[in-house]
C-alpha positions in Angstrom: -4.4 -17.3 21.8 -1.2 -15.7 20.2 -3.9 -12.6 18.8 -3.8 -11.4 22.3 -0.4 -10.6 21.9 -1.6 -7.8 19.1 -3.4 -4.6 20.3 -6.0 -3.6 17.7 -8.6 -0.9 18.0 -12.3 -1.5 17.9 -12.8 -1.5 13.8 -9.5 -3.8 13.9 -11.0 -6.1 16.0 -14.1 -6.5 13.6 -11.7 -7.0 10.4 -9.8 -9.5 12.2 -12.9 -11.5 14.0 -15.4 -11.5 10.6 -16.5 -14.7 10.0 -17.2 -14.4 6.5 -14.8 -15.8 3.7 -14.4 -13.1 1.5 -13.6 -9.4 3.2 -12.3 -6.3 2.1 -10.2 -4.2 4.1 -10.3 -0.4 3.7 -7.7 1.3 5.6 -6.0 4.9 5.0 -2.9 5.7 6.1 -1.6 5.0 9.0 -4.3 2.6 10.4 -2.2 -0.4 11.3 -3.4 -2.8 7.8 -0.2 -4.6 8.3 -0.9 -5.0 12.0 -4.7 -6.2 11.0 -3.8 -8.4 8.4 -1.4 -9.8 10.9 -3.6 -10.1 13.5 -6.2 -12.2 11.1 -3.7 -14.8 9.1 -3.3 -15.5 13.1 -6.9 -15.7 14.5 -7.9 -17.9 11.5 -4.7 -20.2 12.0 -5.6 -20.2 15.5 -9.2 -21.4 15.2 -10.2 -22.4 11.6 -7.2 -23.1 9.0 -3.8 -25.0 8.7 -1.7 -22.1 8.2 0.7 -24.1 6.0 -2.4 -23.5 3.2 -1.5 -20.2 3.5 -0.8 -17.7 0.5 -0.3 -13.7 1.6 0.8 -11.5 -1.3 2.5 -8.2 -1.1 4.2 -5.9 -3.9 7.5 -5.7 -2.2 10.2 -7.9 -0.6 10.3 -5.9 2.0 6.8 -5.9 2.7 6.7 -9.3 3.0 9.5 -9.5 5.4 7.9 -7.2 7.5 4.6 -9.5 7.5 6.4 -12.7 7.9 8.0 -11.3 10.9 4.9 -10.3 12.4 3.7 -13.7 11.9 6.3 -15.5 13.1 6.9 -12.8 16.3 3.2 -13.9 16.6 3.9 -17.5 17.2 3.1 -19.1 14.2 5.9 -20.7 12.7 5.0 -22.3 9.8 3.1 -20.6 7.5 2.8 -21.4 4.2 3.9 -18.7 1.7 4.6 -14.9 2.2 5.8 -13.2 -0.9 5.6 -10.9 -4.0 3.4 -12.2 -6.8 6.5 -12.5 -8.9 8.1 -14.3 -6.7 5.6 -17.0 -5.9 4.7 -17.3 -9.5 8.6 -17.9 -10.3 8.5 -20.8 -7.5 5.5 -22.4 -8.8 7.4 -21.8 -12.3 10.2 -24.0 -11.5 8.7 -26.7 -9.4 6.5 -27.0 -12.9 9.3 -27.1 -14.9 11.1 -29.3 -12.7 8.3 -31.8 -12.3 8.5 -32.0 -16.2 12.2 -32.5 -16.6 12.3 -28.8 -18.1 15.1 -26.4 -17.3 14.2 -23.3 -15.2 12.8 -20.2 -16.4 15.7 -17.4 -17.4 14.4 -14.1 -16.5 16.1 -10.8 -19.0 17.3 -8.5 -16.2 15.7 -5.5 -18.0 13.0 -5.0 -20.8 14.2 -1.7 -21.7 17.5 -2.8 -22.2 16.4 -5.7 -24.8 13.9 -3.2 -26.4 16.7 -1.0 -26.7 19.2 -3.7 -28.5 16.0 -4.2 -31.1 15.4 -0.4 -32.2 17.8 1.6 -33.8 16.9 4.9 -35.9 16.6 8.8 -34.8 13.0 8.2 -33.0 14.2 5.2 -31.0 14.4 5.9 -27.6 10.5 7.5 -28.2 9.9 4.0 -29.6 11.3 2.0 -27.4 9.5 4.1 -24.3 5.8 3.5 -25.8 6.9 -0.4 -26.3 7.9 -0.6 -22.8 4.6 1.2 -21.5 2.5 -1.0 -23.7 3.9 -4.5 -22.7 3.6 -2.9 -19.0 0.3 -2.5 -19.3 -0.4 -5.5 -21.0 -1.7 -4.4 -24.1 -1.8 -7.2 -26.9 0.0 -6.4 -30.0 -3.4 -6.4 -32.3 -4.6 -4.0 -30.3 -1.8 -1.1 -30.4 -3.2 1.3 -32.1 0.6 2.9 -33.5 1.8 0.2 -36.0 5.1 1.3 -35.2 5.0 0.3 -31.4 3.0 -2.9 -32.3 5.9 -3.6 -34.1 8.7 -3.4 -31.5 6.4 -5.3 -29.2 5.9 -8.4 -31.9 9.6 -8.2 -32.8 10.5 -8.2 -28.5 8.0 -11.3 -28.1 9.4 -13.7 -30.8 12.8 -12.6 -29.7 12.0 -14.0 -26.0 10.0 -17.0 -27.3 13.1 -18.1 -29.6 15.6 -18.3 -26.8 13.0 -19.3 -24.7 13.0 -16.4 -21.9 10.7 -14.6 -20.1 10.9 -10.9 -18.6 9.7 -9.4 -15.6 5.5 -9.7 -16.2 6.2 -12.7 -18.3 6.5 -15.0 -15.2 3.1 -14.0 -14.5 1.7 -14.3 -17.9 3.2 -18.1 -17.7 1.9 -18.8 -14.3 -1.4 -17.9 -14.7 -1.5 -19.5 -18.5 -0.6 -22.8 -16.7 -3.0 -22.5 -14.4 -5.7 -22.2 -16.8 -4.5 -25.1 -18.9 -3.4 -27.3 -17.1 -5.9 -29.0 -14.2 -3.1 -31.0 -12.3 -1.1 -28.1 -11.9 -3.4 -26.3 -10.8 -5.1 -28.5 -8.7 -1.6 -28.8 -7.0 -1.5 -25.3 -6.1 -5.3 -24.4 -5.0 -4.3 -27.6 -2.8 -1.4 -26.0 -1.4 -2.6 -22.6 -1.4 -6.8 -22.6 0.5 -6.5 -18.9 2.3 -5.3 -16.2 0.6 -4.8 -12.5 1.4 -3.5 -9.4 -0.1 -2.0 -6.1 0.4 -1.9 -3.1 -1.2 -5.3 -4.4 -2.8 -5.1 -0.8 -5.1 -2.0 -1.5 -6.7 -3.3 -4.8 -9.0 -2.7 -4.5 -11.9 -4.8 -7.0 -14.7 -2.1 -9.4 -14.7 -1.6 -9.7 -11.2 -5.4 -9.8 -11.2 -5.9 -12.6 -13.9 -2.8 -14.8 -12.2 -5.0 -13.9 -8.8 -8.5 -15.1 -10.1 -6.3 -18.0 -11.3 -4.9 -19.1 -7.6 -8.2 -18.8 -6.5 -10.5 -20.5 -9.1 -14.4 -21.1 -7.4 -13.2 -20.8 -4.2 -13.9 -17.7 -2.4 -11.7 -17.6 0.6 -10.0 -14.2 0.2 -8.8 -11.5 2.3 -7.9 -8.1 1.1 -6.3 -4.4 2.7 -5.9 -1.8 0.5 -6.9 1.9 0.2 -7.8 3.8 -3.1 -6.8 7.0 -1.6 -3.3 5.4 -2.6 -3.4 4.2 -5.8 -0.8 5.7 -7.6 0.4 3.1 -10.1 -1.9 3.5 -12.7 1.5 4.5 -15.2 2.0 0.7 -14.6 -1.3 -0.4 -15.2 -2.6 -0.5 -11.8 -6.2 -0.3 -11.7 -7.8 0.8 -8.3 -11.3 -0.4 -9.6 -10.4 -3.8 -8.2 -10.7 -2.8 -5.2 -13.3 -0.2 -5.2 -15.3 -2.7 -7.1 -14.8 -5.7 -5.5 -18.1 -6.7 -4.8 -18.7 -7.0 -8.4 -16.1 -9.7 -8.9 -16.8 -11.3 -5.3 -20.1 -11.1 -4.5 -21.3 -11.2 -1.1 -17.9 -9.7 0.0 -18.0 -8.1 3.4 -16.1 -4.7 4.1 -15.0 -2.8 6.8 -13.5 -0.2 6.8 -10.5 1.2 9.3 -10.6 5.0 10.2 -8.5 5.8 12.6 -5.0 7.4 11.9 -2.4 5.6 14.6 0.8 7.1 12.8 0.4 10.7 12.3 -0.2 13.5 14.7 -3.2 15.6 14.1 -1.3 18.9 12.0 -0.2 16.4 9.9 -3.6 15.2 9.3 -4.8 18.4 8.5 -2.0 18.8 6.4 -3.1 15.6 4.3 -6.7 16.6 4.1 -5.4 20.0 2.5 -4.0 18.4 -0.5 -6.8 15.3 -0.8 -10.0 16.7 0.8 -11.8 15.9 4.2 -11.6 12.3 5.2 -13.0 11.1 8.5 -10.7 9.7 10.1 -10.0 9.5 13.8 -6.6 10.5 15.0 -4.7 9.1 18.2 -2.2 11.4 17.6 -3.6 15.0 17.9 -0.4 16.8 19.5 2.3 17.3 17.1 4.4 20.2 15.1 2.6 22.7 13.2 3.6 22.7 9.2 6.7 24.3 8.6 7.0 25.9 5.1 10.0 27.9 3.7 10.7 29.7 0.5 14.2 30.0 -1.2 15.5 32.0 -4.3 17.4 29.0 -5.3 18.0 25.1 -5.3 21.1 25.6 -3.9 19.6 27.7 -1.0 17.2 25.1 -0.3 19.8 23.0 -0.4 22.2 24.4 2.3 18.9 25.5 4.5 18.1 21.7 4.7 21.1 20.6 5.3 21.3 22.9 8.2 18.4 21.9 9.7 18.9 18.5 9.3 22.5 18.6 11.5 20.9 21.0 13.6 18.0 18.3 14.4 20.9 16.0 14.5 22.4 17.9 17.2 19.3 17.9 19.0 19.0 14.5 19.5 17.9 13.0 16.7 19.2 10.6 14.5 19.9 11.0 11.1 17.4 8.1 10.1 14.4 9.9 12.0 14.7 12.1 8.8 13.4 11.5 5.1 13.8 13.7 2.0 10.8 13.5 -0.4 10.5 14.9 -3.6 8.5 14.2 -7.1 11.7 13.6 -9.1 15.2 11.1 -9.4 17.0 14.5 -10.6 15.3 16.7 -7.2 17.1 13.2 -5.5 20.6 14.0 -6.6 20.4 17.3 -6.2 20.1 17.2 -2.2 22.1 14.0 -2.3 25.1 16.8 -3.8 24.0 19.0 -0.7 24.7 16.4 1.7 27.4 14.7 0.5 29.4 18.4 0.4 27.8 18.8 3.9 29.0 15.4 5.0 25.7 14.6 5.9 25.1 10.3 6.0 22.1 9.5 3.7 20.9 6.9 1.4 19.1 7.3 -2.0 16.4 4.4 -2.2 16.0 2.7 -5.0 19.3 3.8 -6.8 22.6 1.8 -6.6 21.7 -0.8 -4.6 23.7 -4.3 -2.9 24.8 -5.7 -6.1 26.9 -2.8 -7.0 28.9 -2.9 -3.8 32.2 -5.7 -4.4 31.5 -7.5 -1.0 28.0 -7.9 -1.7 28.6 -8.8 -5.3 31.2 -11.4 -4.4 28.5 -13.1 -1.9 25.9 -12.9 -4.5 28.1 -14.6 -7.0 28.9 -17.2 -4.6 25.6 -18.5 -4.3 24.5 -18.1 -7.9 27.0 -20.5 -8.1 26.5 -22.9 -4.9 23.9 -25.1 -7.0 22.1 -27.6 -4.7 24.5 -26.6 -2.1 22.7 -23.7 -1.6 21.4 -24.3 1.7 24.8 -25.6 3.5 26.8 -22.3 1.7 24.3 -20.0 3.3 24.7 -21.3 7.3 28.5 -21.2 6.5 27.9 -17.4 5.4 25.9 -16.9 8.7 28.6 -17.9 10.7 31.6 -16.4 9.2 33.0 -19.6 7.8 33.8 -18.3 4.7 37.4 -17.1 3.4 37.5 -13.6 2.0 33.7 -12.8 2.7 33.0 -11.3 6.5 29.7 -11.8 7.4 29.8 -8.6 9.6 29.8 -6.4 6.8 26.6 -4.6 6.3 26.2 -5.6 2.5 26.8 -9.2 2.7 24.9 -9.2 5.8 21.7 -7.4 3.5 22.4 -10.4 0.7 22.3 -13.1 3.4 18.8 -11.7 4.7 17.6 -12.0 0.8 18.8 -15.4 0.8 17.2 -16.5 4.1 13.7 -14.9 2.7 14.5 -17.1 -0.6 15.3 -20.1 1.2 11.8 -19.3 3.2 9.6 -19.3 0.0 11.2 -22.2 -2.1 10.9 -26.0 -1.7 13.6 -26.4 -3.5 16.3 -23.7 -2.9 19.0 -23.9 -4.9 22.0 -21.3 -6.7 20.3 -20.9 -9.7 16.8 -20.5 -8.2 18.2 -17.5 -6.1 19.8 -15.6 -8.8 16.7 -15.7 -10.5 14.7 -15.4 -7.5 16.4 -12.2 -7.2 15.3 -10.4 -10.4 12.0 -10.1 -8.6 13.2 -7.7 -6.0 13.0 -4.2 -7.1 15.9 -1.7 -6.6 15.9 -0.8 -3.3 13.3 -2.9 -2.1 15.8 -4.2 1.3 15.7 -3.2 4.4 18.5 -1.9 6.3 18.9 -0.1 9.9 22.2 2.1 9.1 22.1 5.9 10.6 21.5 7.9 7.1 19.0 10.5 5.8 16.7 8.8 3.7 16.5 10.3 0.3 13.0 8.9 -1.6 10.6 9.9 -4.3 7.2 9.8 -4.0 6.5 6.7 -5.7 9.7 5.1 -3.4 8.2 6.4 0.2 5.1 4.3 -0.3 4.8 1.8 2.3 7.0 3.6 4.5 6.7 6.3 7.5 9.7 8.9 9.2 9.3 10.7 12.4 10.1 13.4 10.5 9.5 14.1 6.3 10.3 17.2 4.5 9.1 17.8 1.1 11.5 19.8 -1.4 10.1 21.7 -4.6 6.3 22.1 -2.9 5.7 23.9 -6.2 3.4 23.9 -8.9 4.6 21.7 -12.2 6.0 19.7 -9.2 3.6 18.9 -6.2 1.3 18.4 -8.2 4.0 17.5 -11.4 0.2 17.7 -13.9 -3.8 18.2 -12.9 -4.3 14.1 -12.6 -6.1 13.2 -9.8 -3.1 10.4 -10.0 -0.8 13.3 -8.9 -3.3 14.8 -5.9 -3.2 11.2 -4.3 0.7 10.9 -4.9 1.1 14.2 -3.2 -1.1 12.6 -0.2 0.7 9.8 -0.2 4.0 11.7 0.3 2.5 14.0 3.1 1.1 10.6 5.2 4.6 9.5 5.2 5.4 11.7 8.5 4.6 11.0 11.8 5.4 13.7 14.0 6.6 17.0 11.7 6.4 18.1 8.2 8.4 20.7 6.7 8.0 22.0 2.6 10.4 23.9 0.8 9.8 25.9 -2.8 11.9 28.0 -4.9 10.9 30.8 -6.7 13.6 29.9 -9.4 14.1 25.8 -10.3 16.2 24.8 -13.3 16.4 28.6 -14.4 12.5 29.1 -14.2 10.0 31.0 -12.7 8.1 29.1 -10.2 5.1 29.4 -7.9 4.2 27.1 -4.5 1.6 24.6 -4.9 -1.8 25.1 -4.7 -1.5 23.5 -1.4 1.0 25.6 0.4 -1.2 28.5 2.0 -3.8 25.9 3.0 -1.1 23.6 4.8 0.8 26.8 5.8 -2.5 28.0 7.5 -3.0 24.7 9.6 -2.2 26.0 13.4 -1.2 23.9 16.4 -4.2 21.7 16.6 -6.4 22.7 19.3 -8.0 19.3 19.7 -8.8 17.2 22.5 -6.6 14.5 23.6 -9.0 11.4 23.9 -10.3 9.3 20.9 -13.9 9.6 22.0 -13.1 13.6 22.3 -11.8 13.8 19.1 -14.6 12.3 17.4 -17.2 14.5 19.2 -14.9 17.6 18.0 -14.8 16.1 14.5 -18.5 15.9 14.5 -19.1 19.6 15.7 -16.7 21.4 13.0 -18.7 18.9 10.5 -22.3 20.2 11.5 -21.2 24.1 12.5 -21.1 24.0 8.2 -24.7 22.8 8.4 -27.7 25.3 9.2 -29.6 24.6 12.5 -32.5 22.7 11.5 -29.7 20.3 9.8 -27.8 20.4 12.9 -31.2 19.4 14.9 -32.0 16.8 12.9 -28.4 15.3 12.4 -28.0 15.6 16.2 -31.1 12.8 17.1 -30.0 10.6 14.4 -26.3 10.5 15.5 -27.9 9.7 19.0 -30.4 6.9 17.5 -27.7 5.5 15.5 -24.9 4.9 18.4 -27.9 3.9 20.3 -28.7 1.2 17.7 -25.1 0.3 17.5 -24.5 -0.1 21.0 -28.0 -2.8 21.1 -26.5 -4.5 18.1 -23.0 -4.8 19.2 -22.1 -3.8 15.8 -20.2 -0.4 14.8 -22.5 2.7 14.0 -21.1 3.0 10.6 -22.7 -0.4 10.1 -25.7 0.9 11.6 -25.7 3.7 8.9 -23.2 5.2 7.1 -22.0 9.0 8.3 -22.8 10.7 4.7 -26.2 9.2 4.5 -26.8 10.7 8.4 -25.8 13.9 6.8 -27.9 13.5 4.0 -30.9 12.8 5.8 -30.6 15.4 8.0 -30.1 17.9 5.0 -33.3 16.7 3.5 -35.5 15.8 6.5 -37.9 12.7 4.4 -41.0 12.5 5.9 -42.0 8.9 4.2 -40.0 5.7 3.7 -40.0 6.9 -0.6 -38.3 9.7 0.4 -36.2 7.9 2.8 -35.3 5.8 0.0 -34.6 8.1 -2.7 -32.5 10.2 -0.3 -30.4 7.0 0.7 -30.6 4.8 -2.2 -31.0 1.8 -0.1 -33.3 -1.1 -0.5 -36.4 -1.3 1.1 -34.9 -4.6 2.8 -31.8 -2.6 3.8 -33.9 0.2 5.4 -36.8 -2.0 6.3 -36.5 -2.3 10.4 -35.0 1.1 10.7 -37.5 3.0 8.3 -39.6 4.3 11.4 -36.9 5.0 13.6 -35.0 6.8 11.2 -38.0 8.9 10.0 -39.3 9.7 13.6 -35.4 11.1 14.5 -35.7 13.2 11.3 -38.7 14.8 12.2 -39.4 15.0 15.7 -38.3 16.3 19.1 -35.1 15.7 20.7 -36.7 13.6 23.7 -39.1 12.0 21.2 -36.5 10.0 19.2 -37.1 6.3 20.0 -34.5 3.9 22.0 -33.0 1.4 20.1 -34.4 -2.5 20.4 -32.2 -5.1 21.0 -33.4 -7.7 18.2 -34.0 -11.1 19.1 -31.1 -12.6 17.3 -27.8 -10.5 16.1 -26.7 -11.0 13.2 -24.0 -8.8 11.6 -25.1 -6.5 8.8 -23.2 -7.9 5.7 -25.0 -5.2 2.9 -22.4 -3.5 1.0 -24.0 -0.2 1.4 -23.9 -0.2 5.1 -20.5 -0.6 5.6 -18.5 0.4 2.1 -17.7 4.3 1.8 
């Protein structure tokens, strides 16, 4: 089976061999969801599905490379669709409106700039900002509370309806109203598309989730990865209840749950769990640098004192892309990327510029806007340098003719003008490239992505975190998570001519030593578990000590993971309260008395009795995997 070929640890394994339909995925950082999701489109296509009837959604381009790499590196070559939800939901745009003799959807490069043209007056740019962030969210114009605002939003509808365009989230609102309306269409699509997963589950926003329920319909055949930990998209009207709560609109989903950390070492961990709180996680990585933190009087100190560093490490042997420079802002951004450039230090700033403003890559890109059903014959001719004037060696048109390969994957009909607007749904600096630069990123930019080696400027308060949100706290995690093997903050006591003070974080993360931890998994664990219960007092300890042993006892008899078994904070809670009858059991756990049924006894006698009392674990006649929510959601 091509699955051998992908090494997953023992809660992967379980994600990726459930049976069931309809799973959720919970996976932290660093716990290989790409490599799991992977690893199951290819078990299934293996044993169960036509993997043509495939439909795997991401929220970036390059995400979906990455997957549809993995795939394809895994042997199966022709899966159905791998893409953005934009950029499926254009496809399935234009095959409509081609089936119907209609000409293809035209997609306005930018709201803000068509807002913009429709406001004028001294509190414009204020207006147009709240329009923007209402259409974003999705808000219908009756329900805008500011007249003003509803206003703007009306007047930027009926301007798109009357020349017949639609804007970034419109090709969503269109794909999903078709859907609903009308049945052949959406027949034709359910048809095509039987299995469908998603990643990044957190980041759905109610559009993404309407056009989602749409795909789907009554079928329940649905995969999902995601981790709330990480939602930090809510400004665009993200909404991290749909995963949390998926039960509620997929009931009888099955969830497990991935806890081991395979990217960072274990400082880094620590570091993490100082800005987010305790997690359990498992890490394979404990060795690794302690936090570094330094403190300038200036920007333009931490400036030069990074740039050091950084062609010091250089000098050391690393290269220049091992490195990543994160900070909360676009203006933090420029300022290093003034540093650097003076310091003639390579580096990239994602998600500003980008291909299109480059002339070689904006010469290719015209070319094919302009190929019309030729489309497919240009693009070999690119590939193998056949073209006068454009060099296929140069990295920029080399990046374009990638985009265009992933375009011709995801259309049935590839043509110039399908690319061109296929392109609108790619996101500025969503590519991937391998050049030898520093990468410069904000927050929001580094999700998805990991450095050997991340330092984080303006660790300061106002900064890191920018407000008291808990939105901020988890985009602060999110930033530390990025690194794998060092981390290194930097504040200022003076930033744009005030006074500051370091994050609330800093003397925690500063405090972190070199992580005297065992080296094995199954070490780690056991030295996770004893800095949990040395917090406890010793009756707790007692207590939580026979029902960790009856639990991985259970476990082992049931072939199932202990957190199935019983979940770790209702082992602690037990413990703590020591019930003597199944009521109390109960109202300590919240279980049902179907959940807790077989185990009541067993649980109550390792509460409350002697070490070498507590019972063995049965092996039950018949195994079945426990599918109740409460035994394996946290």
């Amino acid at each position: 089976m091509a699955t051998r070929a992908i090494r997953l640890d023992e809660a992967q394994q379980v994600a990726v061999d459930h049976q069931g339909p309809t799973l959720r995925i919970l996976a932290g950082p660093g716990s290989g969801k790409t490599r799991v999701l992977t690893a199951r489109i290819v078990r299934r296509a293996d044993e169960e599905i036509d993997a043509r009837r495939v439909l795997a959604l991401t929220f970036t381009r390059r995400a979906a490379a990455e997957l549809r790499s993995r795939i394809r590196r895994a042997e199966i070559r022709d899966i159905g669709a791998v893409g953005t939800f934009h950029a499926v939901a254009l496809q399935q745009l234009r095959i409509y409106r081609a089936d119907h003799d209609k000409s293809p959807p035209i997609i306005v490069s930018s709201r803000f700039a068509v807002l913009r043209s429709l406001v004028d007056g001294s509190n414009a740019a204020e207006l147009v900002r709240r329009a923007d962030d209402a259409i974003g969210r999705g808000i219908p114009v009756d329900r805008i509370r500011d007249s003003r605002v509803a206003a703007v939003v009306d007047r930027y509808e009926k301007h798109l309806r009357r020349r017949g365009l639609l804007d970034f989230d419109g090709v969503l609102d269109e794909c999903t109203r078709l859907l609903q309306t009308d049945k052949r269409f959406a027949q034709a699509q359910r048809w095509r598309f039987r299995h469908i997963f998603v990643d990044e589950y957190q980041d759905l926003n109610g559009r993404q989730f309407n056009l989602l329920r749409a795909w789907i319909g009554d079928r329940d055949d649905l995969c999902v990865v995601g981790d709330a930990d990480q939602a930090i998209y809510e400004w665009n009207g993200a909404d991290a209840r749909y995963l949390r709560d998926f039960e509620h609109w997929f009931p009888g989903a099955h969830t497990v749950q991935l806890t081991t950390n395979h990217r960072s070492s274990g400082a880094i961990v620590n570091a993490a769990h100082a800005v987010l709180g305790e997690r359990s996680v498992l890490v394979r990585k404990p060795e690794g640098a302690v936090p570094q933190v330094s403190e300038h009087t200036s920007t333009f100190d931490e400036g030069n004192e990074l740039a050091r560093r950084l062609r010091w490490r250089h000098g050391e042997g690393d290269n220049w892309r091992d490195h990543a420079v994160l900070a909360r802002t676009n203006a933090q951004l420029d300022t290093v990327a003034d540093v650097l450039r003076r310091n003639d230090i390579p580096h990239q700033v994602r998600g500003k510029g980008g291909l299109s403003r480059l002339p070689a890559a904006e010469q290719t890109t015209e070319l094919l806007r302009t190929s019309g059903d030729d489309f497919s014959t240009l693009l070999v001719d690119l590939e193998l340098d056949e073209v006068d004037s454009i060099s296929a060696d140069q990295p920029e048109v080399a990046a374009i003719i990638d985009l265009a390969k992933d375009y011709l994957s995801s259309d049935v009909a590839p043509s110039g003008g399908g690319f061109s607007q296929w392109l609108r749904t790619i996101r500025a600096g969503d590519s991937t490239d391998n050049e030898d630069v520093v990468d410069l990123a904000t927050f929001h930019g580094s999700k998805g992505l990991e450095w050997p080696h991340v330092t984080i400027v303006g660790a300061e308060e106002g900064l890191f975190p920018m407000n008291e949100s808990a939105e901020e706290t988890r985009l602060a995690y999110v930033a530390v998570t990025r690194a794998e093997r060092s981390i290194h903050l930097s504040w200022c006591r003076t930033r744009d001519g005030e006074r500051r003070k370091p994050t609330r974080w800093l003397s925690d993360i500063e405090a972190i030593g070199a992580p005297d931890v065992p080296a094995t998994s199954v070490q780690l664990a056991d030295h996770i578990a004893r800095a949990r219960a040395a917090a406890l007092g010793s009756d707790v300890v007692e207590r939580k000590c026979r029902l960790d042993r009856w639990r991985n006892d259970a476990a082992k008899a049931r072939r199932i993971l202990p957190q199935s078994v019983l979940r770790d904070d209702l082992v602690e809670a037990i413990a703590r309260s020591g019930p003597t009858t199944q009521e109390e059991l109960l109202a300590v756990t919240g279980l049902s008395v179907l959940r807790v049924g077989r185990d009541a006894a067993a649980i109550l006698m390792a509460a409350n009795t002697a070490a070498d009392e507590v019972p063995t674990a049965e092996v039950p006649d018949t195994i079945e995997p426990d599918t109740d929510r409460t035994a394996t959601e946290t």
